[in-house]
TORKOL-4160 file (C-alpha; in steps of 0.2 Angstrom, whole numbers, padded with zeros to 4 digits, m for minus):
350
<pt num="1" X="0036" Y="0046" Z="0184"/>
<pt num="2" X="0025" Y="0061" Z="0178"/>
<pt num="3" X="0036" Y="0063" Z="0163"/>
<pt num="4" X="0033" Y="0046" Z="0159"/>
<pt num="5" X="0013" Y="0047" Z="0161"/>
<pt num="6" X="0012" Y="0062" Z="0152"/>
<pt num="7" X="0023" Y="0053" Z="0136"/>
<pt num="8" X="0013" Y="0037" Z="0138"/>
<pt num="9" X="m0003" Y="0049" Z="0137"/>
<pt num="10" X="0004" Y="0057" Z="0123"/>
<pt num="11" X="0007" Y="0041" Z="0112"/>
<pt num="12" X="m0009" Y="0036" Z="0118"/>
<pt num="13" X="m0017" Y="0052" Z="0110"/>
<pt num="14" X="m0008" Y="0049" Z="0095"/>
<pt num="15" X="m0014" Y="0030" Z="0091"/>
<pt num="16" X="m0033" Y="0038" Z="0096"/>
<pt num="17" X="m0029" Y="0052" Z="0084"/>
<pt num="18" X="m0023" Y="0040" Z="0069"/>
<pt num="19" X="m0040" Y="0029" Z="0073"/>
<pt num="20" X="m0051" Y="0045" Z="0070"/>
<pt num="21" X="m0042" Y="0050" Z="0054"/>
<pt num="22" X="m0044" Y="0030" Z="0049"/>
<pt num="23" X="m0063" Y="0031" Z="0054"/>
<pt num="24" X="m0065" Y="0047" Z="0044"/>
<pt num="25" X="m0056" Y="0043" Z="0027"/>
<pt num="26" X="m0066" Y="0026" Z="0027"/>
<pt num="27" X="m0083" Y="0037" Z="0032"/>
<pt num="28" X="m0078" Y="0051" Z="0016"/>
<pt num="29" X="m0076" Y="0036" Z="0006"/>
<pt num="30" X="m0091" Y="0028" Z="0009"/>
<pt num="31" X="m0100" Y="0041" Z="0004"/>
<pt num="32" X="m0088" Y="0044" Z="m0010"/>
<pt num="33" X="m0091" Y="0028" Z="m0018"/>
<pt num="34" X="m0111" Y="0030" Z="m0016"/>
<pt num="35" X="m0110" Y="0046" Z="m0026"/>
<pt num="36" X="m0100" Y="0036" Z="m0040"/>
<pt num="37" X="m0114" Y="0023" Z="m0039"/>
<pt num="38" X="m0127" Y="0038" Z="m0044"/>
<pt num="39" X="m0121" Y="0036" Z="m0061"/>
<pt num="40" X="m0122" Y="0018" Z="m0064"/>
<pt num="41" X="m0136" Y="0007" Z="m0064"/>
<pt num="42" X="m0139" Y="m0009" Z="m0054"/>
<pt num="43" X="m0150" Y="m0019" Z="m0064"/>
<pt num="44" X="m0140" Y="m0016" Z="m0080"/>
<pt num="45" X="m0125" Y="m0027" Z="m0088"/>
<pt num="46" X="m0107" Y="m0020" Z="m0086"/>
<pt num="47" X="m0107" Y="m0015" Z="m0105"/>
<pt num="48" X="m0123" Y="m0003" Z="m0100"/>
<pt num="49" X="m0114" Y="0004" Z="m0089"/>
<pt num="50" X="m0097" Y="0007" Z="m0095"/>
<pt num="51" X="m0091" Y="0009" Z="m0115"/>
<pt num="52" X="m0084" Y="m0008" Z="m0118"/>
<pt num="53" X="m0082" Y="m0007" Z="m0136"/>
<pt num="54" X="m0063" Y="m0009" Z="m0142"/>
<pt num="55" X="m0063" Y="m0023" Z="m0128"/>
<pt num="56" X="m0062" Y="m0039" Z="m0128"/>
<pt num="57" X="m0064" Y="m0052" Z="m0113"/>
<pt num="58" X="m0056" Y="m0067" Z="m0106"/>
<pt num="59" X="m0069" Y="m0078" Z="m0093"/>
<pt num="60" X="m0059" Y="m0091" Z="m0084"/>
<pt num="61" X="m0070" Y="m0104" Z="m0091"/>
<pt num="62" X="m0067" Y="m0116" Z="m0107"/>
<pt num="63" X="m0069" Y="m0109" Z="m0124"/>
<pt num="64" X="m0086" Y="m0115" Z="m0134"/>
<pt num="65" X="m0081" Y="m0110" Z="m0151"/>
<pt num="66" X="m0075" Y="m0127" Z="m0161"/>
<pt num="67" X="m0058" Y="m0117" Z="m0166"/>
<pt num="68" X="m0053" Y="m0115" Z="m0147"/>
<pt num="69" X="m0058" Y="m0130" Z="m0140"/>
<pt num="70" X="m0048" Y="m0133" Z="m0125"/>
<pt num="71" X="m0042" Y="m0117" Z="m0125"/>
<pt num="72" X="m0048" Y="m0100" Z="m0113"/>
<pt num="73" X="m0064" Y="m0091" Z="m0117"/>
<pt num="74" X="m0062" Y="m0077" Z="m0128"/>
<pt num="75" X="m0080" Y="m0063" Z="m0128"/>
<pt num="76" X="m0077" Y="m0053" Z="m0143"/>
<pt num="77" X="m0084" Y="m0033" Z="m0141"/>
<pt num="78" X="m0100" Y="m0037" Z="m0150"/>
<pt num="79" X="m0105" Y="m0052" Z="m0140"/>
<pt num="80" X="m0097" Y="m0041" Z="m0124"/>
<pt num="81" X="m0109" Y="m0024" Z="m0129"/>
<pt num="82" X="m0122" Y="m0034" Z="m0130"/>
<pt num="83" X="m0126" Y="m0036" Z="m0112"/>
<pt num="84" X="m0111" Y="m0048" Z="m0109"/>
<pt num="85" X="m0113" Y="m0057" Z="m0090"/>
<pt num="86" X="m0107" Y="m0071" Z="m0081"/>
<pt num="87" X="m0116" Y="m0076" Z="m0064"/>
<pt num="88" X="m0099" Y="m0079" Z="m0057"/>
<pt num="89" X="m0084" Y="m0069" Z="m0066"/>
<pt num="90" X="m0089" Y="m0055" Z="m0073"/>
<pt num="91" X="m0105" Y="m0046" Z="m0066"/>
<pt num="92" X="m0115" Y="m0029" Z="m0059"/>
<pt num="93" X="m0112" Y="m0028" Z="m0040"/>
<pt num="94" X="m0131" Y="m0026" Z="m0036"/>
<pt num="95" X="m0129" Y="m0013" Z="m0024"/>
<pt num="96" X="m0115" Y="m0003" Z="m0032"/>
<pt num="97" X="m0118" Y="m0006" Z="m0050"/>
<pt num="98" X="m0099" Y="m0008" Z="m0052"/>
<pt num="99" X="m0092" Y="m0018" Z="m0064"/>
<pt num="100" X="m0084" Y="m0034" Z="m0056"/>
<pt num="101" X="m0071" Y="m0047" Z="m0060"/>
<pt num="102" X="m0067" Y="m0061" Z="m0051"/>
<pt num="103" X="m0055" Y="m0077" Z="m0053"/>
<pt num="104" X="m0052" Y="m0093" Z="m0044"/>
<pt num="105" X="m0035" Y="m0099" Z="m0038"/>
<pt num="106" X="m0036" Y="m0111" Z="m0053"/>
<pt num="107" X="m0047" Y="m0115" Z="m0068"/>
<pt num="108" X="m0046" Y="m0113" Z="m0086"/>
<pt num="109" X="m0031" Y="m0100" Z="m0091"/>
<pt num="110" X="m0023" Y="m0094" Z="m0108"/>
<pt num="111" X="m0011" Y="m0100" Z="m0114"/>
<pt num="112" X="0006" Y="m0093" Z="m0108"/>
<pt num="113" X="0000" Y="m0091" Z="m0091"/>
<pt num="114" X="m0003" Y="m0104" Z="m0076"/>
<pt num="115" X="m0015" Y="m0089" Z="m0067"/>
<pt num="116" X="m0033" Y="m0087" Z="m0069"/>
<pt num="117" X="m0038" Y="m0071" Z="m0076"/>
<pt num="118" X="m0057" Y="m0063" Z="m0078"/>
<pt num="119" X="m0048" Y="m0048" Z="m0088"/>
<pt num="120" X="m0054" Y="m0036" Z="m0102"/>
<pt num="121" X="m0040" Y="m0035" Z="m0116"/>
<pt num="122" X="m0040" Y="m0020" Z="m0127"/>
<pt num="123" X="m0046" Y="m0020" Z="m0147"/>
<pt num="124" X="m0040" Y="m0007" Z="m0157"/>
<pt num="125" X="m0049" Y="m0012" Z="m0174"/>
<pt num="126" X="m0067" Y="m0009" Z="m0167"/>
<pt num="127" X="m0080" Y="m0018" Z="m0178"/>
<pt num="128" X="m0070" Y="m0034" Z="m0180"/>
<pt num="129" X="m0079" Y="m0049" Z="m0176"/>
<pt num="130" X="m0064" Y="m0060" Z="m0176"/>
<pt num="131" X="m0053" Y="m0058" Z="m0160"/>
<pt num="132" X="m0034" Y="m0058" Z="m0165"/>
<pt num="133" X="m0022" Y="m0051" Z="m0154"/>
<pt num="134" X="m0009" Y="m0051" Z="m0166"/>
<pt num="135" X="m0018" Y="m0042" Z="m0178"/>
<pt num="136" X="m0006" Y="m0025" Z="m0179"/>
<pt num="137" X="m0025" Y="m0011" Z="m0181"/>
<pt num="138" X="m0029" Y="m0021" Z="m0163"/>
<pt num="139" X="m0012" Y="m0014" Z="m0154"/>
<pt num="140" X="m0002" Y="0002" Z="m0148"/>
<pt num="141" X="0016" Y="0007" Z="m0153"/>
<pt num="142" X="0029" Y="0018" Z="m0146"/>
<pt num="143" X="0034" Y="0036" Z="m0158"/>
<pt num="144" X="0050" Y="0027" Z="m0162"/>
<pt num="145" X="0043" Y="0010" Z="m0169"/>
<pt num="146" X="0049" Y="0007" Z="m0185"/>
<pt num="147" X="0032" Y="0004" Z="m0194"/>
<pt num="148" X="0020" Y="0015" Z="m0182"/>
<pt num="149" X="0007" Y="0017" Z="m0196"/>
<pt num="150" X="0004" Y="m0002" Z="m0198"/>
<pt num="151" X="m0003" Y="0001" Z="m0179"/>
<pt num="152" X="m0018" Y="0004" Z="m0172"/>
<pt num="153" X="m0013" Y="0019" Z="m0163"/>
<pt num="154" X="0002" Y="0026" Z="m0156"/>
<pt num="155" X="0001" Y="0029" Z="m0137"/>
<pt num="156" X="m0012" Y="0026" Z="m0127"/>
<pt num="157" X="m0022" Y="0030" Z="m0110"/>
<pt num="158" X="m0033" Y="0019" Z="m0097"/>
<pt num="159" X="m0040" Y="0027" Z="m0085"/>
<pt num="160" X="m0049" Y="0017" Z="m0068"/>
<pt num="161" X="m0055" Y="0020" Z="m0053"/>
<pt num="162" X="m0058" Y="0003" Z="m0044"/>
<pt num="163" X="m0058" Y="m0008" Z="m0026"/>
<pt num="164" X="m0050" Y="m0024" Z="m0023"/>
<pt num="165" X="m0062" Y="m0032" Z="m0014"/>
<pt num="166" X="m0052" Y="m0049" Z="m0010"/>
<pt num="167" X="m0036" Y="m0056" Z="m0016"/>
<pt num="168" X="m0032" Y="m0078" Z="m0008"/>
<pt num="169" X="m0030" Y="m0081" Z="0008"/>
<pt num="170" X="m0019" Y="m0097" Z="0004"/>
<pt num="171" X="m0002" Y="m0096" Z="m0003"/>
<pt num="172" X="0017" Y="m0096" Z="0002"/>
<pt num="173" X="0018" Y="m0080" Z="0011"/>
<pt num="174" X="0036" Y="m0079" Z="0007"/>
<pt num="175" X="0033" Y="m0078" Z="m0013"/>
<pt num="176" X="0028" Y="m0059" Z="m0018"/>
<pt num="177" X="0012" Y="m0066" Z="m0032"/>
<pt num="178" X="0004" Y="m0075" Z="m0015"/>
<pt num="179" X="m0010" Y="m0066" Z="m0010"/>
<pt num="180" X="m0011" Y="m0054" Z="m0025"/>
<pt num="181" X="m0019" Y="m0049" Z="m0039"/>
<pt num="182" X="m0015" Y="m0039" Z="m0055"/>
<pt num="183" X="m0029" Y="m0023" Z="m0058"/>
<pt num="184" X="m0022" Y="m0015" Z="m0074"/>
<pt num="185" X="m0007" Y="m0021" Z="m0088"/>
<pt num="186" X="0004" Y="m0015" Z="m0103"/>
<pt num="187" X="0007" Y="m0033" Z="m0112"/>
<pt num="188" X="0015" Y="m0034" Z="m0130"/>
<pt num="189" X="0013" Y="m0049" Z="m0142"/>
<pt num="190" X="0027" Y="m0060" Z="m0134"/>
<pt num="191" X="0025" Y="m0067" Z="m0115"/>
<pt num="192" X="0033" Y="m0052" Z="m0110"/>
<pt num="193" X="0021" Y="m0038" Z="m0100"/>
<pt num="194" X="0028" Y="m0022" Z="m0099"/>
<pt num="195" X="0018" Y="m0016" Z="m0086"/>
<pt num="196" X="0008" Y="m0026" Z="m0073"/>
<pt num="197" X="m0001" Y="m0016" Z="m0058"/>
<pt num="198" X="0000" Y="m0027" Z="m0041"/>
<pt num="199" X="m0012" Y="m0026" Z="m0027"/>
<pt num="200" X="m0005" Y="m0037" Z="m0011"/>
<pt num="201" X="m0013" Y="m0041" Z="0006"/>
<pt num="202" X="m0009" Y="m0054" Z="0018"/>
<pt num="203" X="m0020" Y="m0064" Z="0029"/>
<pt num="204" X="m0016" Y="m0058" Z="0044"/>
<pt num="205" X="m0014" Y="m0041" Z="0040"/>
<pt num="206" X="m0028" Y="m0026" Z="0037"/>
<pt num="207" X="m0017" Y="m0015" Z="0024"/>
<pt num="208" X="m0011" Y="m0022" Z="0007"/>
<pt num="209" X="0003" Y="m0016" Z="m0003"/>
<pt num="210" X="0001" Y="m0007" Z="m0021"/>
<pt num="211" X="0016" Y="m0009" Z="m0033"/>
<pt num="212" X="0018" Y="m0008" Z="m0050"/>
<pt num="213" X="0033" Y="m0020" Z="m0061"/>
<pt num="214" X="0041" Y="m0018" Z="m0076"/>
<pt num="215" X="0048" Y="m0032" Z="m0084"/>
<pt num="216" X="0065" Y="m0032" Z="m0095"/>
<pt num="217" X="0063" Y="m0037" Z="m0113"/>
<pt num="218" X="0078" Y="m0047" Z="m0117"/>
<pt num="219" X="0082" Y="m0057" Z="m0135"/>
<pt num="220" X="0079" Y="m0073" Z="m0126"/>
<pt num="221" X="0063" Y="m0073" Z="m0117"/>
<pt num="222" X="0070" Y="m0085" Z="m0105"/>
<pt num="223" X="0081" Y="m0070" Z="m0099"/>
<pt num="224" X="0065" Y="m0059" Z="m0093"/>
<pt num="225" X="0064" Y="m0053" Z="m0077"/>
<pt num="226" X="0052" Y="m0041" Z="m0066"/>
<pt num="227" X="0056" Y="m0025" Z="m0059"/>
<pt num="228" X="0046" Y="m0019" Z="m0043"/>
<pt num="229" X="0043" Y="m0004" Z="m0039"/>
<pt num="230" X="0032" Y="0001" Z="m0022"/>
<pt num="231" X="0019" Y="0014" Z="m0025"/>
<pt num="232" X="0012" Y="0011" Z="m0005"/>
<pt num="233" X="0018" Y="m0004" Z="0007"/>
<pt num="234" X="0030" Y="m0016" Z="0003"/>
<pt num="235" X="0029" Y="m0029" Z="m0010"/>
<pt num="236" X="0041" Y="m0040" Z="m0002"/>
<pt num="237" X="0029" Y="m0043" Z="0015"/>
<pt num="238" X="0027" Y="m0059" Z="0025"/>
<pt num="239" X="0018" Y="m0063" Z="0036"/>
<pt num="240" X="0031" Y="m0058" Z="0051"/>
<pt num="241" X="0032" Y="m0041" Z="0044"/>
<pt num="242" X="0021" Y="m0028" Z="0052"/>
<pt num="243" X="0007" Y="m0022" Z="0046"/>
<pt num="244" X="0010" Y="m0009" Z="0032"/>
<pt num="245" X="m0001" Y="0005" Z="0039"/>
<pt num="246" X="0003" Y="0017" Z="0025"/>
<pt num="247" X="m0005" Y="0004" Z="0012"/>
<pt num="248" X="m0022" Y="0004" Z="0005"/>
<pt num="249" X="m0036" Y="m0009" Z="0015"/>
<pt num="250" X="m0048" Y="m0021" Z="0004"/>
<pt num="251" X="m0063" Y="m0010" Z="m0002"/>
<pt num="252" X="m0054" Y="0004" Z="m0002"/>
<pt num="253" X="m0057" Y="0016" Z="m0016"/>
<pt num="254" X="m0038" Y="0018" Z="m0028"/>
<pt num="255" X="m0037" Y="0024" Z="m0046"/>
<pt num="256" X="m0023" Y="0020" Z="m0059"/>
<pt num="257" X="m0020" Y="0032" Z="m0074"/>
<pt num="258" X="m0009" Y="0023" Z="m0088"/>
<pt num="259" X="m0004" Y="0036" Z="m0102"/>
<pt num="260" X="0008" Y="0030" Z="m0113"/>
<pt num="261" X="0014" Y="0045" Z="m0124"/>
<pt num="262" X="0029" Y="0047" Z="m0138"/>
<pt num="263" X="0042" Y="0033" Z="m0129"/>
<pt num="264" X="0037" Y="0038" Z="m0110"/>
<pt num="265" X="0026" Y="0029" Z="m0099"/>
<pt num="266" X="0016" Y="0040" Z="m0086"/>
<pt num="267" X="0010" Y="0031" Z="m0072"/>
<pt num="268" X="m0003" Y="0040" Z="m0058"/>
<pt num="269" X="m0009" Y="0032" Z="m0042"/>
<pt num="270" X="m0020" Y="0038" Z="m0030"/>
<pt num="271" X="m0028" Y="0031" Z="m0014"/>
<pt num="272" X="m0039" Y="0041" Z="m0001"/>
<pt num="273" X="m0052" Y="0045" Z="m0016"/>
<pt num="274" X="m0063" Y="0059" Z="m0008"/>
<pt num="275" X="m0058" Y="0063" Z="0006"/>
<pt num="276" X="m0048" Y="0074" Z="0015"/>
<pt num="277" X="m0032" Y="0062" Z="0014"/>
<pt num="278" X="m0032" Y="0060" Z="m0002"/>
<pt num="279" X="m0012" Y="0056" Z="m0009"/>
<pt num="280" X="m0006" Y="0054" Z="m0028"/>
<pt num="281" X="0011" Y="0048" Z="m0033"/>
<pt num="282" X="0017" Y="0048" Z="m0049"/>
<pt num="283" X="0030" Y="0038" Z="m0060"/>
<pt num="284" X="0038" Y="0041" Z="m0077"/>
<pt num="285" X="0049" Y="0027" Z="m0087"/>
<pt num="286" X="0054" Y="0029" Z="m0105"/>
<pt num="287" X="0048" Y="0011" Z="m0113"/>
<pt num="288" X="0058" Y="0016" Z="m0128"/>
<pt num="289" X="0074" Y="0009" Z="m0124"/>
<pt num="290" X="0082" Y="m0001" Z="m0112"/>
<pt num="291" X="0083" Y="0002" Z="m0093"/>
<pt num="292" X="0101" Y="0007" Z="m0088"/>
<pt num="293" X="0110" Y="m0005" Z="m0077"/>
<pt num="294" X="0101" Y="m0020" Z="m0088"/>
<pt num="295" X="0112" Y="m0024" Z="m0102"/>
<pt num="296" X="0100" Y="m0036" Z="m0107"/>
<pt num="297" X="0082" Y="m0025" Z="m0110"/>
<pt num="298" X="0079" Y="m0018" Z="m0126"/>
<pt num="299" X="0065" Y="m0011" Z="m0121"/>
<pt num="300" X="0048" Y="m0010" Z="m0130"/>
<pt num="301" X="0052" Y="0000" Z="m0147"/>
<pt num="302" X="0049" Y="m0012" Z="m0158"/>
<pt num="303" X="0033" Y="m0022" Z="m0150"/>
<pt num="304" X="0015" Y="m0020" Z="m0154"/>
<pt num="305" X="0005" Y="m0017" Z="m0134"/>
<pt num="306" X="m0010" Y="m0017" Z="m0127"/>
<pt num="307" X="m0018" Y="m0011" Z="m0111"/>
<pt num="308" X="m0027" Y="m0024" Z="m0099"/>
<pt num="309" X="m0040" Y="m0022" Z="m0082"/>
<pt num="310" X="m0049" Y="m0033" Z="m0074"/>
<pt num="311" X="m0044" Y="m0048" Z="m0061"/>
<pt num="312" X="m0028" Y="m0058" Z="m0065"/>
<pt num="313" X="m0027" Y="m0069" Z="m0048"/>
<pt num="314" X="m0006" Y="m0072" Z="m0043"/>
<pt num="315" X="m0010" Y="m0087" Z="m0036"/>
<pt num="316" X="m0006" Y="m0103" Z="m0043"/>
<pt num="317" X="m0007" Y="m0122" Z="m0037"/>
<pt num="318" X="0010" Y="m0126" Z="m0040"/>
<pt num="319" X="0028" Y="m0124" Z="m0032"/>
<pt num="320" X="0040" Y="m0128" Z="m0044"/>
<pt num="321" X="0044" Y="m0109" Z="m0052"/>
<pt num="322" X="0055" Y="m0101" Z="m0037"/>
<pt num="323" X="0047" Y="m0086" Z="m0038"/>
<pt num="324" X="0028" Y="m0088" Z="m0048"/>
<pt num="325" X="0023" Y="m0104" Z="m0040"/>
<pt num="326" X="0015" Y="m0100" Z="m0026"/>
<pt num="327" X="0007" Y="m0115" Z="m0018"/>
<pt num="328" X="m0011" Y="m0110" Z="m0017"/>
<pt num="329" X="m0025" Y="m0120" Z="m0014"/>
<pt num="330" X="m0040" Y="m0121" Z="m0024"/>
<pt num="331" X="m0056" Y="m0124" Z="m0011"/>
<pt num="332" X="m0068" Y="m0112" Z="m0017"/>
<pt num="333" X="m0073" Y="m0096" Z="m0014"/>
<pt num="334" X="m0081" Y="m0099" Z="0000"/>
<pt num="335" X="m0063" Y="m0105" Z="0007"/>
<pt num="336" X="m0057" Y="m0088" Z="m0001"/>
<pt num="337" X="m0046" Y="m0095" Z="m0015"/>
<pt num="338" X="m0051" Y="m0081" Z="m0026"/>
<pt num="339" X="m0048" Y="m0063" Z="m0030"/>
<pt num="340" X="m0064" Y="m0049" Z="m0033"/>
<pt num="341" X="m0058" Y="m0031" Z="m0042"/>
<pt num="342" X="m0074" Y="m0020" Z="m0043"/>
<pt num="343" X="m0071" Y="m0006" Z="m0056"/>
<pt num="344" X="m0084" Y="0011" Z="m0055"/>
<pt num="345" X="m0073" Y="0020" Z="m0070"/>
<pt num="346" X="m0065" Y="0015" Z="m0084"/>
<pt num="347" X="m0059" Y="0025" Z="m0097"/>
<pt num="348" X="m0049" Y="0021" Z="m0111"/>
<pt num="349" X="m0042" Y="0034" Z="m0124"/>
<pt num="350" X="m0034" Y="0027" Z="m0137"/>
């Protein structure tokens, strides 16, 4: 019996232990994040605060512009570095000054997409009042592209530091896009995206996963698939699965670092900002080529990219895609059916 008291004592120290180091990392951080907030301004716009030129964004809201009419809006960079703001989508935190994106379960999207974004979109050809994706000065290429000059530049790097502040609490908790959101992407000119950062949390639990995909890029585009890869947690979490403890809680500070250099993309994640915790992982994929064991990726040599941050919401209203219809509501954000990421660094060096 006194072995037993002194293991249950033991655990007992443990769980009080873990809940002190919890308590501390969140305290660090707080005052982490308040030290980030010195440098930016709370009664500014988001392009006063952070350089915004050779981006472009897309505000979950119908297009004015005659040429776009039913069609997503489009802020070019000049209208966006002119002290850009939407009440609702794409705002300063007045307490933080952070830069913040947010997107409803459902409302106006772009074209290839059935998810609502609130997303800046990178634009090489700075200056250029017109906003044309396809344009080859606005995107990146890889070393072994065969026209690399025609390009913007060749390689690239974004940078962010960055919370996700909520992601829906409605969705089919079975169905991985449920209850997440996508912080930072490669996408080339086709539907295909090379890269798509993931941040996941279910309802009922306090940790959400982090996890990056890579999608294969097949001849037929109806062949293209996603490959996940878990940085911490698990993408594939219900809501029978425990909590994943080792995962990163809403609010918390993360960074990203995207650095796409000759054919190799680098990939650095790091949760526990500031503190004493702090923990990086790193990842390395040549984009150059296809993956092996896929006989169907080519991979990305020959497509023009670009990088993406901001708020792409998973959650959609329908049911009907196996994997991407994830059965959502759309009750307002009041009834949470949206998704917040607040940014207090972005870099992009390109």
């Amino acid at each position: 019996m006194k072995n037993k008291n002194v293991k249950a004592s033991l655990l007992m120290l443990g769980v009080l232990s873990t809940g002190l180091v919890k308590a501390d990392v969140i305290q660090d951080q707080q005052a982490y994040k308040a030290k980030l907030s010195e440098s930016l301004d709370v009664t500014k716009t988001p392009s006063e605060n952070f350089n915004l030129w050779s981006f472009m964004i897309n505000i979950p809201e119908p297009d004015f512009k005659p040429e776009r009419k039913g069609k997503v809006l489009e802020v070019g960079e000049r209208v966006l570095n002119a002290g850009y703001t939407h009440k609702k989508w794409f705002f300063t935190d007045p307490k933080t000054g952070a830069m913040v994106f947010r997107a409803p379960n459902k409302a106006f999207t772009t074209k290839n997409s059935s998810n609502v974004r609130s997303e800046l979109h990178t634009m090489l050809r700075r200056g250029d009042i017109r906003i044309n994706e396809k344009q080859p000065k606005n995107n990146f290429v890889l070393t072994n592209h065969p026209a690399p000059y025609k390009y913007g530049a060749v390689g690239g790097k974004l940078s962010a530091t960055l919370s996700v502040d909520w992601v829906s609490t409605s969705g089919i908790d079975a169905k991985f896009p449920s209850h997440s959101v996508v912080i930072g992407q490669i996408h080339g000119l086709g539907k295909t995206e090379a890269l798509k950062i993931f941040y996941r949390k279910l309802p009922n639990h306090k940790f959400g996963s982090l996890f990056w995909n890579y999608e294969i890029r097949p001849v037929d585009q109806n062949d293209r698939y996603d490959i996940p890869t878990d940085v911490w947690g698990d993408h594939k979490l219900t809501s029978q699965s425990d909590d994943p403890t080792n995962g990163v809680k809403l609010g918390e500070l993360i960074s990203y670092v995207i650095d796409v250099e000759g054919t190799e993309m680098h990939l650095t994640f790091t949760k526990g900002l500031g503190t004493p915790h702090e923990v990086t992982r790193e990842f390395t994929q040549d984009l150059g080529k296809g993956l092996a064991g896929h006989p169907l990726d080519r991979g990305y040599f020959d497509d023009a990219l670009h990088l993406k941050a901001g708020a792409y919401n998973q959650c959609n209203l329908s049911t009907k895609n196996p994997i991407w219809g994830t059965g959502c509501t759309n009750n307002g954000l009041a009834a949470g059916d949206y998704a917040q990421v607040s940014f207090y660094r972005l870099d992009l060096q390109q």
